[in-house]
Backbone as JSON, one array per atom type, in Angstrom:
{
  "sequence": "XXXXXXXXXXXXXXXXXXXXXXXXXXXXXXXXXXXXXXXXXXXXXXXXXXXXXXXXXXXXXXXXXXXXXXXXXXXXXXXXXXXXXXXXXXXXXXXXXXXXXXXXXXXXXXXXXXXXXXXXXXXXXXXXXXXXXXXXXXXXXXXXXXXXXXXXXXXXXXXXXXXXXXXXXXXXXXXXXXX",
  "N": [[17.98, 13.1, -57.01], [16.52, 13.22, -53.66], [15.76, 10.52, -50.84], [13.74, 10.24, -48.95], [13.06, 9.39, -46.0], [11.06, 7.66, -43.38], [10.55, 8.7, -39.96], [10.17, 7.8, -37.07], [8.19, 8.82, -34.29], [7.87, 8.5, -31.12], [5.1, 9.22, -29.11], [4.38, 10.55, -25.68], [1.87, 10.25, -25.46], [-1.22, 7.83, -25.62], [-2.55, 6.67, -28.96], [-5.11, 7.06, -29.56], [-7.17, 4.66, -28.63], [-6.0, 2.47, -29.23], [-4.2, 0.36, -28.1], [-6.46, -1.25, -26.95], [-7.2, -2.82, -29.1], [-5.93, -5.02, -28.55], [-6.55, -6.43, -25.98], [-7.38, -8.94, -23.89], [-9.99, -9.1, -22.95], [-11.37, -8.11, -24.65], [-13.25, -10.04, -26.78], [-14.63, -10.89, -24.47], [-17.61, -10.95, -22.48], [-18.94, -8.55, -21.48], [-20.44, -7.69, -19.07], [-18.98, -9.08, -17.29], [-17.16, -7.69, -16.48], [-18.39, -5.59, -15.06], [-19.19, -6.2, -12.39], [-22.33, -6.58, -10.2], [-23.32, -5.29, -7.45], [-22.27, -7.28, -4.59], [-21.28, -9.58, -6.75], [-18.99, -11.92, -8.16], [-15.44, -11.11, -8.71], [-13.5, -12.78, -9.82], [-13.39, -13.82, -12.11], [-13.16, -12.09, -14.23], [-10.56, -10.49, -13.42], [-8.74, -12.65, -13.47], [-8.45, -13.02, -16.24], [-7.37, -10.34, -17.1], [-5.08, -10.72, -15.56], [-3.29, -11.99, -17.3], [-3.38, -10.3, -19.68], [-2.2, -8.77, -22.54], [-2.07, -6.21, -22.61], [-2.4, -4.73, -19.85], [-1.43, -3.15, -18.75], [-1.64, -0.3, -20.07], [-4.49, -0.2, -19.83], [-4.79, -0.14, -17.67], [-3.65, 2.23, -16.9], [-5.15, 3.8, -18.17], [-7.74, 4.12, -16.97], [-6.81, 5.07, -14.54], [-5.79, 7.64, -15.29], [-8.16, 8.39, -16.44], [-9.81, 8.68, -14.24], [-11.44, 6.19, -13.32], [-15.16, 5.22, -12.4], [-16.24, 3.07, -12.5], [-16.23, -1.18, -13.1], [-13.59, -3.22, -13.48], [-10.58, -2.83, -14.26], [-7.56, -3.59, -15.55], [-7.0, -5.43, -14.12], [-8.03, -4.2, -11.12], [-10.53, -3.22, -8.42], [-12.47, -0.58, -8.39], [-12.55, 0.33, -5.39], [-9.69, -0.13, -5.02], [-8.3, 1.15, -7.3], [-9.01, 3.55, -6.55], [-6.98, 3.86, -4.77], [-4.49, 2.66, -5.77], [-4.32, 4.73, -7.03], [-3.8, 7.2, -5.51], [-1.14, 7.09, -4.73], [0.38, 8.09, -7.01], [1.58, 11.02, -8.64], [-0.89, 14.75, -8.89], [-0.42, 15.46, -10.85], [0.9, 14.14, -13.23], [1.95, 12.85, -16.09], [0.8, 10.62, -19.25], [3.16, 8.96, -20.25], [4.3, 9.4, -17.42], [2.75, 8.03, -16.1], [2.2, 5.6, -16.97], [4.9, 3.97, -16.89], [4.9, 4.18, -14.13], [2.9, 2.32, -13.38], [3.7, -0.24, -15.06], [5.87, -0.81, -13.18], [4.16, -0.95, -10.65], [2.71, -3.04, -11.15], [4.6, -5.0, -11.44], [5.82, -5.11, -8.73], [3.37, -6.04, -7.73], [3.35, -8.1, -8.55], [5.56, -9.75, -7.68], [4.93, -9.46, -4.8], [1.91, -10.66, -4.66], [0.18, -11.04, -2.25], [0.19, -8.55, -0.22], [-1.37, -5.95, 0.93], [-2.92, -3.47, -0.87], [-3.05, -0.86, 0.5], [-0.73, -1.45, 2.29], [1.16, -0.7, 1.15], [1.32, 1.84, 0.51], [2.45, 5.27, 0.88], [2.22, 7.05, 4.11], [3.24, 9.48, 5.69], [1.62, 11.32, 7.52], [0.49, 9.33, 9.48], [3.0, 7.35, 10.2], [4.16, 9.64, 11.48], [2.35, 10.34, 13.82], [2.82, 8.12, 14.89], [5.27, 7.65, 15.71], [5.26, 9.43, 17.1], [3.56, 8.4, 19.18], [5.05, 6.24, 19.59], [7.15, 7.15, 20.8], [6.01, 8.5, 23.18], [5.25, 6.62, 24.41], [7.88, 5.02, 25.24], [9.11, 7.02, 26.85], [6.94, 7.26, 28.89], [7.23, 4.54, 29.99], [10.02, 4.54, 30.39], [10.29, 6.04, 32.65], [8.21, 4.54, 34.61], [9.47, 2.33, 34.69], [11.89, 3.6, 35.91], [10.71, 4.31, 38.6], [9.8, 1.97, 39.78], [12.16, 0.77, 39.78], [13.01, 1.86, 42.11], [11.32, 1.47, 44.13], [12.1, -1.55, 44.41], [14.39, -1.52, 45.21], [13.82, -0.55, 47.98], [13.01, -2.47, 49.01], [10.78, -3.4, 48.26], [8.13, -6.07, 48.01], [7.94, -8.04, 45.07], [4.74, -8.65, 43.83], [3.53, -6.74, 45.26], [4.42, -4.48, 44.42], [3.63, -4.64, 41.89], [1.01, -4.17, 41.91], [1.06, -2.26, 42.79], [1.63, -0.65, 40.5], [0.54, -0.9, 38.45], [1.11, -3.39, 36.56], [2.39, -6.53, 35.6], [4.17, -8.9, 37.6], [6.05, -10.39, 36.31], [7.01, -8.05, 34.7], [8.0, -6.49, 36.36], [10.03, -7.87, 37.52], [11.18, -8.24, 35.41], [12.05, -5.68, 34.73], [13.76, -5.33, 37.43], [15.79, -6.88, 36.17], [17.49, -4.93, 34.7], [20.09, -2.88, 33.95], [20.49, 0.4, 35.92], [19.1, 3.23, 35.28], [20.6, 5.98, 33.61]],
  "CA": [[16.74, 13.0, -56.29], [16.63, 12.88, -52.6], [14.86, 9.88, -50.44], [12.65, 10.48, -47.84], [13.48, 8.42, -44.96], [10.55, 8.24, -42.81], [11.12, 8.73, -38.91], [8.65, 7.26, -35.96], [8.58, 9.41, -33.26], [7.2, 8.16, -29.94], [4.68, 9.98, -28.56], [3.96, 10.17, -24.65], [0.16, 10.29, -24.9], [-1.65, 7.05, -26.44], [-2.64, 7.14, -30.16], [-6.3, 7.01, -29.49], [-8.28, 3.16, -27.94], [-5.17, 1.09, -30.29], [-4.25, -0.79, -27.39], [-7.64, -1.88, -26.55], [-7.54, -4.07, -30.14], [-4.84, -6.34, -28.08], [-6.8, -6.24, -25.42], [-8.09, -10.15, -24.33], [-11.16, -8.67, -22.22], [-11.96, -7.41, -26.06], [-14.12, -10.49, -26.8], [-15.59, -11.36, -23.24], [-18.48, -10.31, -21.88], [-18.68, -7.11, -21.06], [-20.94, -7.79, -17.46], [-17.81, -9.71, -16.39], [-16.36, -6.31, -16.1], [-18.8, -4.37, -15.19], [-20.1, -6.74, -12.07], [-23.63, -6.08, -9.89], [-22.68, -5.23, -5.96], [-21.95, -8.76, -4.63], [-21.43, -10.78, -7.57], [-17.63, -11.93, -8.42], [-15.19, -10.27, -9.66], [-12.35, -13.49, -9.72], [-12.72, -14.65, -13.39], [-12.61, -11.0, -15.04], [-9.83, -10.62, -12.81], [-7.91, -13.85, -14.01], [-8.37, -12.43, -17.57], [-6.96, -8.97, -16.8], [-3.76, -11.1, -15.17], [-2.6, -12.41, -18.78], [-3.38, -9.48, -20.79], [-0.75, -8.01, -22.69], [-1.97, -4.5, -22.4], [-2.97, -4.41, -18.75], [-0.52, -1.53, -17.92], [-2.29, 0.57, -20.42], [-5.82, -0.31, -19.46], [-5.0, 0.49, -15.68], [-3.24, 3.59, -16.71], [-6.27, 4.71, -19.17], [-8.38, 3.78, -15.98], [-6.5, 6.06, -13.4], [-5.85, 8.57, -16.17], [-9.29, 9.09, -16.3], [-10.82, 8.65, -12.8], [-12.75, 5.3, -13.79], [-15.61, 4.56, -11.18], [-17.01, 1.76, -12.52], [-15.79, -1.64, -13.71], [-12.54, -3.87, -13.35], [-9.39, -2.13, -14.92], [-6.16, -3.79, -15.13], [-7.56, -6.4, -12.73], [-8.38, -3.91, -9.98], [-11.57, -2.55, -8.29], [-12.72, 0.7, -8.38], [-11.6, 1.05, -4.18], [-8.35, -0.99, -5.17], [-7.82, 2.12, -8.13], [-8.12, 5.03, -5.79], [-5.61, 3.28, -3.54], [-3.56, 3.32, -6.82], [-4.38, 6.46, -7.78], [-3.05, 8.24, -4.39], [0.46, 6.64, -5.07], [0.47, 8.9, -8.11], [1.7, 12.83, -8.89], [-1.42, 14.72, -9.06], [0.27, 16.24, -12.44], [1.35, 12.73, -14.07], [1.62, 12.4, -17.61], [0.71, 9.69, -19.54], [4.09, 8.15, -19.71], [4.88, 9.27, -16.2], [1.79, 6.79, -15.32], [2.53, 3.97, -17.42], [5.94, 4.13, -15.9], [4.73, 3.6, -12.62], [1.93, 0.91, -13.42], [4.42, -0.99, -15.13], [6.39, -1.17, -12.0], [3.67, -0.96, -9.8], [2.24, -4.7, -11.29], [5.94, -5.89, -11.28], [6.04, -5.25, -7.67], [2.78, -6.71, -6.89], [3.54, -9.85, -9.38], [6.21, -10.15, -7.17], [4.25, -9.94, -3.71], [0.67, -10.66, -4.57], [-0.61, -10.98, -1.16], [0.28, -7.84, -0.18], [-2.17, -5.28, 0.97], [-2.54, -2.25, -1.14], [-2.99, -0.26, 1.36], [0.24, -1.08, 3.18], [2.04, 0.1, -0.35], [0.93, 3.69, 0.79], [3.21, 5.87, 1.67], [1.2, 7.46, 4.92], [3.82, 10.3, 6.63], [0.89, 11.34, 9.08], [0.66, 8.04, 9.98], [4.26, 7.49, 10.62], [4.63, 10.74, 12.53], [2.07, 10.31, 14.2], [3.23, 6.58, 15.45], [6.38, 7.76, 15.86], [4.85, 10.52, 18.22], [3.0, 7.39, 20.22], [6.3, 5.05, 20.37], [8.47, 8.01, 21.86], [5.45, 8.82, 24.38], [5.31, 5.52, 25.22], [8.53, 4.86, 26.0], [8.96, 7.7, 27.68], [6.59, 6.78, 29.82], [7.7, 3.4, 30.55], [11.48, 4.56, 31.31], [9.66, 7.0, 34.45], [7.5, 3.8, 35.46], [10.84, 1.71, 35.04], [13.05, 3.77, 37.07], [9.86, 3.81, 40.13], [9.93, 0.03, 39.92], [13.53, 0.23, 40.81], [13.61, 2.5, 43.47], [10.49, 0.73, 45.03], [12.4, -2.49, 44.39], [15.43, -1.26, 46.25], [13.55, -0.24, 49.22], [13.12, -4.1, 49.36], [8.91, -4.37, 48.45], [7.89, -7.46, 47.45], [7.31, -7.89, 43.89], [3.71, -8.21, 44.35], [2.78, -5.54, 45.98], [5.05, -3.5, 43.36], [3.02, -5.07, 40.59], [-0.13, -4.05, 42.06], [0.92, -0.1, 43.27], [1.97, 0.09, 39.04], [-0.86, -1.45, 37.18], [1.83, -4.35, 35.67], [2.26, -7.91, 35.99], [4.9, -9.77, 38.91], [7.08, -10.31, 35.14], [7.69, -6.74, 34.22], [8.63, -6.2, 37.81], [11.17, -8.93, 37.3], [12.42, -7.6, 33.52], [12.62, -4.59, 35.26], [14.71, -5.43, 38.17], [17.3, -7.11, 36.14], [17.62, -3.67, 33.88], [20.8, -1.63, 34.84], [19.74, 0.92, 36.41], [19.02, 4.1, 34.02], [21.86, 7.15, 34.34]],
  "C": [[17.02, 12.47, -54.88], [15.26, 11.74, -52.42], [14.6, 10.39, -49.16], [12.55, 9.24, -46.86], [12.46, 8.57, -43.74], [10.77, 8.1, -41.08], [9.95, 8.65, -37.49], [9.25, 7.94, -34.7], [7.59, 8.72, -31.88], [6.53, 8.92, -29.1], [4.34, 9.73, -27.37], [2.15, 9.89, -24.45], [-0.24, 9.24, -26.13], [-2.54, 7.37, -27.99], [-4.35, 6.25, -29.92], [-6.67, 6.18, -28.09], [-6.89, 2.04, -28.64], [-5.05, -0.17, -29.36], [-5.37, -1.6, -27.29], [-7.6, -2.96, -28.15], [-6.73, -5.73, -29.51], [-5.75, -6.95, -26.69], [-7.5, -8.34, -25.01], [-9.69, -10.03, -23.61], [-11.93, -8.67, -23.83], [-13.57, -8.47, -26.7], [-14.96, -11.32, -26.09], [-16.72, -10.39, -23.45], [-18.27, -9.4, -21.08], [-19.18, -7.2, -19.27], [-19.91, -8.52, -16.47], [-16.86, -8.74, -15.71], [-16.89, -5.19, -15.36], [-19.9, -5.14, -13.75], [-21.18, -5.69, -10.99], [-23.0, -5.94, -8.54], [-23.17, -6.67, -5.43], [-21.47, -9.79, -5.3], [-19.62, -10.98, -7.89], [-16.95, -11.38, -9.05], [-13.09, -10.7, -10.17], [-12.54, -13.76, -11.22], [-12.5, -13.29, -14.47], [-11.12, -10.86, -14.41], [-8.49, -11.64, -13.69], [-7.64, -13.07, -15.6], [-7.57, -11.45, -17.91], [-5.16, -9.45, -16.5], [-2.97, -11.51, -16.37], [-2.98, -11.78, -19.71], [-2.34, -8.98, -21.25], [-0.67, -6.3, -22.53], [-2.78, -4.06, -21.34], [-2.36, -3.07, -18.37], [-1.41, -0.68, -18.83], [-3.71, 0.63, -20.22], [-6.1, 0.16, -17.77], [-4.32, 1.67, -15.71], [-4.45, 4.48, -17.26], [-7.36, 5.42, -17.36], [-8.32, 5.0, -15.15], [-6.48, 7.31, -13.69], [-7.46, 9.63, -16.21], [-10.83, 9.2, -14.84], [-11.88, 7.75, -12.81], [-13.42, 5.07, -12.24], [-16.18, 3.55, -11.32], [-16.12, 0.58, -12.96], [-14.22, -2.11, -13.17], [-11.78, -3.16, -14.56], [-8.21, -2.69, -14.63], [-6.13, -4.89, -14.1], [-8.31, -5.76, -11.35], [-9.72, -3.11, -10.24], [-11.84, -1.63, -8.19], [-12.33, 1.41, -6.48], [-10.2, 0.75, -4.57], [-7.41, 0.41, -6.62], [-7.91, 3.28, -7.5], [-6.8, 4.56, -4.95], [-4.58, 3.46, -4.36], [-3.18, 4.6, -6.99], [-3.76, 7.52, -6.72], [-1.39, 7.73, -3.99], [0.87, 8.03, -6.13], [0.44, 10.56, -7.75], [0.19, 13.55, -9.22], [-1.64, 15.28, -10.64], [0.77, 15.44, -13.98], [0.68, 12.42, -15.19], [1.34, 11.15, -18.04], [1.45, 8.88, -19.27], [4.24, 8.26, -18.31], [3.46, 7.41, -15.85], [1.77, 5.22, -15.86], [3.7, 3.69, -16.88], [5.91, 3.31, -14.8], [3.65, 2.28, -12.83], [2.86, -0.04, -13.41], [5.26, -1.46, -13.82], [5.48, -1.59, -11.0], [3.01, -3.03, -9.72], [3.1, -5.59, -11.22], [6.15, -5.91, -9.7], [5.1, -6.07, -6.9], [2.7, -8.06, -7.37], [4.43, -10.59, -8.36], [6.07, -10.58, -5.23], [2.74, -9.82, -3.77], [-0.33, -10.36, -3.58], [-0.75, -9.97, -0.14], [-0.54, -6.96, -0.07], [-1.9, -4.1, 0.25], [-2.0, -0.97, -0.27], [-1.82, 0.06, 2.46], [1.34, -0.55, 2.34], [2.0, 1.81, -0.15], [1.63, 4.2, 1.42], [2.17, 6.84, 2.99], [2.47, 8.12, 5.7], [2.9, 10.77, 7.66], [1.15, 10.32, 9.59], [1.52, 7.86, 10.84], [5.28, 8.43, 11.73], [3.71, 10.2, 13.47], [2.19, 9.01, 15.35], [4.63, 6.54, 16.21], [6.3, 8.27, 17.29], [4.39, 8.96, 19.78], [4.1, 7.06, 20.82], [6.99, 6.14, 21.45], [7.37, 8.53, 23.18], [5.55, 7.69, 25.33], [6.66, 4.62, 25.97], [9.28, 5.7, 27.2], [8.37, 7.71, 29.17], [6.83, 5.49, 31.23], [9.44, 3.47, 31.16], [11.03, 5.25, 32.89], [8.97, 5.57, 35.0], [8.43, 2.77, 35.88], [11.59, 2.09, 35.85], [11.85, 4.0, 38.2], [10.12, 2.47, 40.35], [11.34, -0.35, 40.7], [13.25, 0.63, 42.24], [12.35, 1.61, 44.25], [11.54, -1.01, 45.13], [13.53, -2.75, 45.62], [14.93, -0.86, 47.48], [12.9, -1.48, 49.63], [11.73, -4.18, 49.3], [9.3, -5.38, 47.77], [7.02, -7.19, 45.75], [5.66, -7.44, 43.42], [3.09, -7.32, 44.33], [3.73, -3.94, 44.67], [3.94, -3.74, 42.01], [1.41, -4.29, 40.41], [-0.28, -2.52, 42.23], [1.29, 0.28, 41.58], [1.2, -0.32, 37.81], [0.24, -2.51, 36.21], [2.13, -5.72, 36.41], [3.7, -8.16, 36.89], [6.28, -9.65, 37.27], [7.56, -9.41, 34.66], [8.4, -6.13, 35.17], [9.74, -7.04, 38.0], [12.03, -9.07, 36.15], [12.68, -6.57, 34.05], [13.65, -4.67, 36.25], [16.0, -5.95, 37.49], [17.85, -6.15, 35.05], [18.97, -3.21, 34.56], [20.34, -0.84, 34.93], [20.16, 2.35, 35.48], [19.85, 5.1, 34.9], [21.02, 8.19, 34.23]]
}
């Protein structure tokens, strides 16, 4: 007679609400979660920080596009901000995955704006685009400064024909002079 050895397979997609029995929100008050526009939203919050199954409550959350309600500690703007970190294709595990990390990173800098967590390539190009105009600019207003400098004006009057202060006219002069 053979035995039957039985074999637990791990599935990526949660086995129903289970977590939610661990859950310590489970026997609060529900309006603590669910507050009125204005009213606090620091002691659900606190609660959410020592749960043991916050990663799955902020993945259920994002998973399903929650708009109402504290999830995982965060607010419903504070979960799209999440939520545009994320693949728009991301499996269950892929998203617990990243929570898990994502709360280890902000455990580790709390004070941290979400928002500066965002990867933003417009942004970046577009900033990029500024800095290189702007110095651009400032090497052409730099090399005038010289050549006015060398034709011996007085600081002054240099400061005043380039829209800049007597001090940039004086960081500028001791510049070598651009090739």
């Amino acid at each position: 007679m053979s035995t039957v050895v039985p074999v637990t397979v791990r599935s990526n997609r949660p086995k129903g609400t289970e977590w939610r029995e661990s859950a310590l929100c489970l026997g609060a008050n529900a309006e603590l979660f669910f507050p009125e526009k204005g009213e606090t939203t620091g002691r659900a919050k606190r609660i959410c920080e020592n749960c043991p199954v916050r990663a799955e409550c902020l993945t259920t959350a994002l998973l399903k596009q929650e708009r109402f309600g504290i999830w995982g500690g965060f607010v419903r703007k504070q979960l799209r901000l999440i939520a545009q970190m994320l693949p728009a294709d991301a499996t269950w595990q892929q998203t617990l995955d990243f929570v898990v990390h994502f709360l280890e990173t902000t455990k580790t800098a709390p004070n941290k704006k979400l928002r500066t967590m965002l990867p933003n390539p417009a942004a970046d190009t577009q900033r990029t685009k500024q800095r290189r105009t702007r110095q651009s600019d400032n090497t052409l207003r730099d090399q005038q400064i010289q050549a006015a400098r060398n034709q011996h004006l007085e600081p002054r009057e240099i400061a005043k024909r380039f829209g800049v202060s007597v001090n940039t006219v004086y960081r500028v002069s001791r510049q070598p002079a651009a090739v």
